[in-house]
Structures are given as structure tokens and as C-alpha cells.
C-alpha positions in Angstrom: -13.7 -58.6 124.3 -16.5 -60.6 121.9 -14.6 -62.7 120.1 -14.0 -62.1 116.0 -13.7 -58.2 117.4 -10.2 -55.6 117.9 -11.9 -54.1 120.9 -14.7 -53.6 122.9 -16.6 -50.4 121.5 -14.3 -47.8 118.6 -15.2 -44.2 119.2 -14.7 -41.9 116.1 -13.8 -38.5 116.7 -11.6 -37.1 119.6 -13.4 -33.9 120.6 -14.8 -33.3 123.8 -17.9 -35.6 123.3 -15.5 -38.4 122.1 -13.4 -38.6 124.8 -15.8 -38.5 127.4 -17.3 -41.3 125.9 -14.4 -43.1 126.0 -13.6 -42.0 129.4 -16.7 -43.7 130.9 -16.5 -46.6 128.6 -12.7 -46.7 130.1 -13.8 -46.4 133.4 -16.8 -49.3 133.3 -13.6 -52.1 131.8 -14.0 -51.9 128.3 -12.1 -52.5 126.2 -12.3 -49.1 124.1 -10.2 -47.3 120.5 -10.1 -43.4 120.6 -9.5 -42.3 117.0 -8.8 -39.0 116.2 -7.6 -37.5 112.4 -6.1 -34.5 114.3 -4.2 -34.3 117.3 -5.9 -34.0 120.6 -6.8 -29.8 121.7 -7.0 -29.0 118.0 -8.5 -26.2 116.2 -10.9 -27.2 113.6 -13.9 -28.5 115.2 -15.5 -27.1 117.9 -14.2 -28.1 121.7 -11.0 -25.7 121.7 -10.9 -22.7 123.1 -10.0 -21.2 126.8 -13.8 -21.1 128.1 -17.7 -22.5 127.4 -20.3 -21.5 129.3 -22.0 -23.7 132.3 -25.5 -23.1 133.0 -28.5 -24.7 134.0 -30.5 -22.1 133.2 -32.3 -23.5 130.5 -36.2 -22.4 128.7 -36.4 -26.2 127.7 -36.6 -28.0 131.5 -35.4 -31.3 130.1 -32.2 -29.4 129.3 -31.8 -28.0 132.9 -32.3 -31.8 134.0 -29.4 -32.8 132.1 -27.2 -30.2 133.5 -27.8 -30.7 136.2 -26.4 -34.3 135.8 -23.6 -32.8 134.1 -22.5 -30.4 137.0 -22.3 -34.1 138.8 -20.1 -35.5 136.7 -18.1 -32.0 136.0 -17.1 -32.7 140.0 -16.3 -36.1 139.5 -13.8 -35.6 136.3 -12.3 -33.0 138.7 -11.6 -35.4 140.7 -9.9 -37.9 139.2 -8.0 -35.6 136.9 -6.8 -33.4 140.1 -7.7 -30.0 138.5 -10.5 -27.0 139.0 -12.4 -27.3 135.2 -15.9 -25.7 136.7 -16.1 -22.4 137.7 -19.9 -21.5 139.4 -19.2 -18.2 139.0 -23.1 -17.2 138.3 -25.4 -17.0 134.9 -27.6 -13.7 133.7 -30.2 -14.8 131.5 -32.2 -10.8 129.7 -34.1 -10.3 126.9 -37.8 -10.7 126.4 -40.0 -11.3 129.5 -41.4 -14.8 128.0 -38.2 -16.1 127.7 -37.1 -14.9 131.3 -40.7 -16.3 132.8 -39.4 -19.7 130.9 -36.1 -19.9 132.4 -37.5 -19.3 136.5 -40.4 -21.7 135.8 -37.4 -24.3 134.5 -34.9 -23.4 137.4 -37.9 -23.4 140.1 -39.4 -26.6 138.7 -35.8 -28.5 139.6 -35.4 -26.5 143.0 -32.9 -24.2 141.6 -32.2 -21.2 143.6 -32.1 -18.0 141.1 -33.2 -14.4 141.3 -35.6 -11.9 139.4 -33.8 -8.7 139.1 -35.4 -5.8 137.7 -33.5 -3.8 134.8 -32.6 -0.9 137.4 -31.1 -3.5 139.5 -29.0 -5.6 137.3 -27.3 -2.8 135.8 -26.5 -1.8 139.0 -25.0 -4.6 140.1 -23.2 -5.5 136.9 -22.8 -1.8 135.7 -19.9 -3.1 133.1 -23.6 -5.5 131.3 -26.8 -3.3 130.3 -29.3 -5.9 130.5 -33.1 -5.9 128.6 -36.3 -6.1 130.6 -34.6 -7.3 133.8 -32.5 -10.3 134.3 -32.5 -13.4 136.0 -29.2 -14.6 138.0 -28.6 -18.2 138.5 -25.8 -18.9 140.6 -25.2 -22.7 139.3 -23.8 -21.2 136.1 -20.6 -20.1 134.9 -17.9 -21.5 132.8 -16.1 -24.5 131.7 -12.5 -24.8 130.6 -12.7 -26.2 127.4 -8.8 -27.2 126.5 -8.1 -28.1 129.9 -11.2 -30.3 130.0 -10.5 -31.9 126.9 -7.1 -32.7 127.6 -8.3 -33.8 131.3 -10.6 -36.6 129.5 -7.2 -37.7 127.3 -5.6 -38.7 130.8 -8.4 -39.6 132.6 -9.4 -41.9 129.9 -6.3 -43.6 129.1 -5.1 -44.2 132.6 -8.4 -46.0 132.3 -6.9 -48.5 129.6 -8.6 -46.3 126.8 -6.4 -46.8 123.5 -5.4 -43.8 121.9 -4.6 -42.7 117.9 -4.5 -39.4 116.6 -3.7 -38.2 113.3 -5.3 -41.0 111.7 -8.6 -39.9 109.7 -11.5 -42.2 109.3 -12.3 -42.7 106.3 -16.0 -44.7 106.8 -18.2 -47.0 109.1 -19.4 -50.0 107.8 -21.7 -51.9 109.7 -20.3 -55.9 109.2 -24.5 -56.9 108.4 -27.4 -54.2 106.7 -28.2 -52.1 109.2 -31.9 -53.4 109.0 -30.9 -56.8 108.9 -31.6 -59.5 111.6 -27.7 -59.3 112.3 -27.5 -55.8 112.3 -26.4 -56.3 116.2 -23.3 -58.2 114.9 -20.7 -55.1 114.8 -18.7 -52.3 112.2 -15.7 -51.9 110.9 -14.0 -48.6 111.0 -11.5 -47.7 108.4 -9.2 -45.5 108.0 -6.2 -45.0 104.7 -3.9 -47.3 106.9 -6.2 -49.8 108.4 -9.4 -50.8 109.9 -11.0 -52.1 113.2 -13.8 -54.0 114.2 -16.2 -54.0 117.4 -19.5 -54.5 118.0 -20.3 -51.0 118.4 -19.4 -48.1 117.3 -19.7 -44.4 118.5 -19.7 -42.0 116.0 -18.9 -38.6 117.6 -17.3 -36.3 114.6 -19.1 -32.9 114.7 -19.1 -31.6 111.5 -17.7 -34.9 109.6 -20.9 -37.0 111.1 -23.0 -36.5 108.3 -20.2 -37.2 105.8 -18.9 -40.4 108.1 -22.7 -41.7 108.0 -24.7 -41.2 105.0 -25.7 -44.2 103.3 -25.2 -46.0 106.8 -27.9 -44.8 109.0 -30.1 -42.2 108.9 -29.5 -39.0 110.1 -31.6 -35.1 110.5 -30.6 -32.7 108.4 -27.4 -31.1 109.8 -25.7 -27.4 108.9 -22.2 -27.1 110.0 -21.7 -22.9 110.3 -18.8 -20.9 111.3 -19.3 -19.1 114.6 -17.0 -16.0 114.7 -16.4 -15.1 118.8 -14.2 -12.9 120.0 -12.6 -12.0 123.4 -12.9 -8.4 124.6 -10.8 -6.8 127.5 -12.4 -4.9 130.2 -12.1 -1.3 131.2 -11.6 -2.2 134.5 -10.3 -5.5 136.1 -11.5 -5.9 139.4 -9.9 -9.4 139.5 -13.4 -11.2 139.8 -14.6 -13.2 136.7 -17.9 -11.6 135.0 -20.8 -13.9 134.7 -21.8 -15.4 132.0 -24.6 -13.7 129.9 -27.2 -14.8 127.4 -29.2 -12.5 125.9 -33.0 -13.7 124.5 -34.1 -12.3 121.7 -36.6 -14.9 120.4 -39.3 -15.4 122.5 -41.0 -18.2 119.9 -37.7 -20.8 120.0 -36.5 -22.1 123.5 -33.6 -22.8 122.4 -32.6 -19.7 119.9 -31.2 -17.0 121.4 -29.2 -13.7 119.9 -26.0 -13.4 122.0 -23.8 -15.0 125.0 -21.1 -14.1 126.7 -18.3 -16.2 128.8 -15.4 -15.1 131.1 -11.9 -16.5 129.8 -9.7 -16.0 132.8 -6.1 -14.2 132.0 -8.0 -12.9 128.7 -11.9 -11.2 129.0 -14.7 -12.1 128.6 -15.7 -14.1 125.1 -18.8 -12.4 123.3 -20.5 -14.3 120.2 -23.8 -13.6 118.1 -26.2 -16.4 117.0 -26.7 -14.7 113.9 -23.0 -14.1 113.0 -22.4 -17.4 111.6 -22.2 -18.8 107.7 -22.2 -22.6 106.2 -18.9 -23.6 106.1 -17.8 -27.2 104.6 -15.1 -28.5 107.5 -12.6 -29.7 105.0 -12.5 -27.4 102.5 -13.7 -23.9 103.7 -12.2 -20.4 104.9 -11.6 -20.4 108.7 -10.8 -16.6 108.6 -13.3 -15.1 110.2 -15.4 -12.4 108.1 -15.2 -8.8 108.6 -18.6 -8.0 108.6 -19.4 -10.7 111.4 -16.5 -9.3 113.3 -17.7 -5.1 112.5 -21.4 -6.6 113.7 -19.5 -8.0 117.0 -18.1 -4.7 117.8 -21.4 -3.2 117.2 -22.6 -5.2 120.0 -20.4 -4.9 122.0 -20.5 -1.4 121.9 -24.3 -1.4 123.0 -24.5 -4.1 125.1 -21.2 -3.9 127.1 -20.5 -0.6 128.4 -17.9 -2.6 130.8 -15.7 -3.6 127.9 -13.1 -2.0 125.4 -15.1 -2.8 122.5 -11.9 -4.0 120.3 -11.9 -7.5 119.6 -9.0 -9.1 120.8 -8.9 -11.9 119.2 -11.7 -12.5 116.8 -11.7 -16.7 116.2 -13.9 -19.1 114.7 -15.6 -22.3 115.9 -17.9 -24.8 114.1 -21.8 -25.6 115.0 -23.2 -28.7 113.6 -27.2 -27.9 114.3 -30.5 -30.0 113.3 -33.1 -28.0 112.5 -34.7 -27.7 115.9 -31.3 -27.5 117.6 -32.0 -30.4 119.8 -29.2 -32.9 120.0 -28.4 -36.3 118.4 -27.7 -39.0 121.0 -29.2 -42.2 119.4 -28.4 -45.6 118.8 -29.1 -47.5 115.7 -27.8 -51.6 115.1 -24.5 -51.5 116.0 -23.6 -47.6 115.8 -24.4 -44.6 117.9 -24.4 -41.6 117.7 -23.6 -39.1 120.0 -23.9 -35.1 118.8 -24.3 -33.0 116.8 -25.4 -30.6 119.7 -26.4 -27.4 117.9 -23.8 -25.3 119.7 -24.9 -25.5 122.8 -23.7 -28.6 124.1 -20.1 -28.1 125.6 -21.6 -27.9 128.9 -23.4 -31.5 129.0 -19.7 -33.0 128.0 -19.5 -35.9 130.8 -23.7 -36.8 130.9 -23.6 -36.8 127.4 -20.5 -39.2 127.4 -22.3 -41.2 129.9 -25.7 -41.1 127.8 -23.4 -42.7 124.3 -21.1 -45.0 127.0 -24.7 -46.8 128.2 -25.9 -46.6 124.4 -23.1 -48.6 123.5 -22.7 -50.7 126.1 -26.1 -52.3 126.3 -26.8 -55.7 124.6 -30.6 -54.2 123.3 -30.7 -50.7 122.4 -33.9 -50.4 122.4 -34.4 -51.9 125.8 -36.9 -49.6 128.5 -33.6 -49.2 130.6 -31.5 -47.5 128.4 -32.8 -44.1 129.3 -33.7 -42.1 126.3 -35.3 -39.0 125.4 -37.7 -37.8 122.8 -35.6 -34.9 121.8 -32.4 -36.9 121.7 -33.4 -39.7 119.3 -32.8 -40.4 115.6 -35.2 -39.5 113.8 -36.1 -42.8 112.2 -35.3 -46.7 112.8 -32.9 -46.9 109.5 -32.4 -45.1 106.2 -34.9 -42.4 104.9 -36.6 -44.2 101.5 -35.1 -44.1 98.6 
């Protein structure tokens, strides 16, 4: 490691984005600190949980491009952690008819085989879903196991040499020089209530504690942290298959908005959520019961949109967003930090590109070098600190 420094790169936060950064930065030699302030598979952020979706059906086709790297990398972290964590069990996209035209164009535009079905048709072949203006079926999607993916990276990533703490919260990042300055390339400390480390880069990938980790340091987008309130529902008849999952467009205008989805959870049912179903929530501090009336609106949906399921929630749960205002994602590098989501609730999916995406971040000697692939949509959105 660069002498002066504890290690190689320090990644802050031990969720799913964290340690796939660390699990690539592992596997290219370095020389890399995991820190977590819980232990690893816990409950407060947002990577637990038995399922996420997959999907590559996307409106946005820069999205369906990354996936599509992802699915890659899925394969390869299967691999080397000797476990199934993709299942390409298939992907219905309904709702408006722009928002359908959007997704074929995407899919066709990468050479994606999917299908047109007609409303007749879908719910006849998925009689247990009652679909809006047709559907369209993509059979690259499906779902990820998030736990078992999580905890996959852990292993993967240490046998790697990755180093390890949890229970340890940080407490800041300090850059060693102003993160303007000439000698902003020269490193960060990150401290904790016990102790601190240095590098000369640090990855910043906290989910809802970014913003609170980072102001003053860098700038940042605006960033809401909500409550999502999901719930698993059982269905009326188990025919030992896993459903598909299902998003439902209600938002023609917003390529990225949409008004519900739906996820199989093998052993449980399949996982139903609402967009709109959430409220700010502060990730320290606020209620993590989930509200009745998000859970009574559930139900409700359910009860029309499901005719396959028991509409009782099972096990209504709550998981945390941390969304910019165009719910784009946040993978950027400025001096010697990076950061790597928020990802607006929709990033579980990307887990090992995106890791990849922060690992070359951090480990290239000029950020802002041409080969350190970037995109427009992924940046910060300024070189420092928003004026005073």
C-alpha cells in the first residue's frame, strides 16, 4: 500500500453495494477495510430481505445496458461463492402503453428477446396477475437473493484478503487536504468513536447515512431516505413454479417512476410493494413499524391486482430508499472519495457492476481520466461544494 496510509482503499458501509466494492477491490490485490456499524445481513438499511427483483427490462436503455453487465457478473459471483443467487425466472412489465412501447424499444435496441402480449393473453397465461393494457414478458428477469447475496460478497470478499469490521459506526470522512485543493488526491481519514484509518481513497457507500457521513465534505444531490412498507402474500394455489416478477406502470411521463412491483420469495410468496406507500423516515431515529394505512392500501392492491393471491399480508416489513430527485443513481468520484449509491430503490439488481463501477473509481490514479468510464446520469452533480 502507498506509504503514510493503513490500507489500500476504506469502504464505508457494509450493505450490498459495499461489499461488492470491496469484493472487486479484493479481487484486483488491494489492499482494502470493510467497515460496517451493524453486523453483516442486518435489518436497517435496505439490502435484507429473502428476494429483489432482476430485470433488464428497463424504459431508460442506459439502465438495460448496465444490467445487462450485471447479469455477467451475477454468474461470476456464483461462481466463486458456489451457490445459485440469480433466478431467470421471467419479468412482466403492464400499465400504460407508452411505458410498455419504452420498455420493447430498450430491450430490442440491446437484442433482448421479449414478447408483446395482449391483455387477453397475459391473463391467461398468468391467470393468478390481471395485467393493464397488455404486458410485455422478458425472460432475462426474475429475482435475486438478497441475504444470500449479501452474505456471498462477505466470503467472496474476504477470502480475497478484504479486512472486515462490523459493529463499529463511522463517525465522519475527512479528506487529509480541502477537497478543492491541489492535494486533494492525497487521501481521508475515516473515524470512527474507537479509532481512525487512512487511505488514499475512500468509498462512501452508506444508504441513508451518505448524506449525514458527507455534508460539509463534498457535495451531494438532494437525497430523501423513505420507508418502503412491502409485504409478502401467499398464493391460493402453489403450483411449485416461482411467479414472475411484475411491475406495474402507472406514469407514463417518468421512466423511472412506476406504481407497483412484485417479486417471488421462494418458501414464502410472492413480495408486493407500492411506490407511493412510503414516508420520510430519519435512519437513526425514526419508527420502523410499518403504518397501517400503507399496509390497508397494500391489501387493497392486492385485492385488485392479484386475483392469484390470499390478499392477507404475511408479513408486512419495511425497507429504506435513499432517492435523488430524478431517481438516477450516485456513482461519482470527487478528490479522494467516491461515492457509490444512493440508488433510488431500484438498484439491488446492478449490485456487482455497480461494485465494479466504485472498485475502478477508486482505483484509478486520475478520476477524471477518459478511461474511467462514466455516465451522465451517474455523476455528482458538481466538482466540490455547492456555494456558500
Amino acid at each position: 500500500m502507498p506509504a503514510g496510509f493503513d490500507h489500500d482503499v476504506i469502504v464505508v458501509g457494509g450493505g450490498a453495494m459495499g461489499a461488492a466494492t470491496a469484493w472487486h477491490l479484493a479481487r484486483d490485490g488491494r489492499d482494502v477495510l470493510l467497515v460496517e456499524q451493524f453486523e453483516p445481513g442486518h435489518v436497517h438499511g435496505s439490502s435484507h430481505g429473502h428476494t429483489r427483483i432482476f430485470r433488464v427490462a428497463y424504459r431508460d436503455p442506459r439502465y438495460t445496458a448496465l444490467a445487462l453487465e450485471a447479469l455477467s457478473w451475477w454468474r461470476v459471483l456464483e461462481d466463486e461463492c458456489g451457490e445459485p443467487l440469480l433466478d431467470q425466472c421471467g419479468q412482466i412489465d403492464h400499465g400504460t402503453p407508452a411505458a410498455l412501447a419504452e420498455v420493447g424499444a430498450a430491450l430490442g435496441a440491446h437484442g433482448r428477446p421479449f414478447e408483446r402480449l395482449s391483455r387477453a393473453a397475459a391473463d391467461e397465461r398468468w391467470p393468478g396477475i390481471r395485467t393493464e393494457a397488455g404486458a410485455v414478458l422478458s425472460p432475462d428477469g426474475g429475482f435475486v437473493a438478497a441475504d444470500r447475496s449479501v452474505a456471498a460478497l462477505y466470503r467472496v470478499a474476504t477470502r480475497h484478503g478484504a479486512h472486515v469490521r462490523t459493529g463499529e459506526r463511522v463517525d465522519r470522512i475527512e479528506p487529509i487536504e480541502p477537497i478543492d485543493s491541489p492535494g486533494s488526491r492525497s487521501g481521508a481519514r475515516v473515524i470512527t468513536d474507537q479509532q481512525s484509518w487512512s487511505a488514499p481513497v475512500v468509498v462512501a457507500a452508506a444508504g441513508p447515512w451518505t448524506a449525514g457521513l458527507l455534508d460539509g465534505v463534498i457535495g451531494l444531490p438532494p437525497l430523501a431516505v423513505t420507508l418502503a412498507v412491502p409485504s409478502h402474500f401467499r398464493p391460493r394455489a402453489d403450483n411449485g413454479r416461482p411467479w414472475p416478477s411484475v411491475l406495474h406502470h402507472v406514469d407514463a411521463a417518468s421512466p423511472l417512476t412506476f406504481g407497483a412491483y412484485a417479486v417471488w420469495a421462494p418458501g414464502v410468496g410472492l413480495k408486493v410493494g407500492l411506490e407511493d406507500a412510503v414516508r420520510p423516515v430519519d435512519p437513526d431515529t425514526g419508527s420502523f413499524d410499518p403504518p397501517a394505512a400503507a399496509v390497508a392500501a397494500l391489501t387493497e392492491y392486492v385485492e385488485a391486482w392479484f386475483p392469484g393471491l390470499d390478499p392477507v399480508p404475511l408479513d408486512p416489513h419495511t425497507c429504506l430508499f435513499t432517492s435523488t430527485p430524478d431517481e438516477h443513481f450516485v456513482i461519482d468520484r470527487q478528490g479522494p472519495i467516491v461515492v457509490v449509491s444512493p440508488c433510488s430503490g431500484h438498484g439491488f439488481k446492478f449490485v456487482p457492476a455497480i461494485g465494479r463501477l466504485a472498485a475502478d473509481l477508486a482505483e484509478s490514479p486520475r478520476p477524471d481520466a477518459p478511461e474511467v468510464r462514466r455516465d451522465a446520469i451517474w455523476r455528482l452533480p458538481s466538482s466540490g461544494l455547492p456555494a456558500s
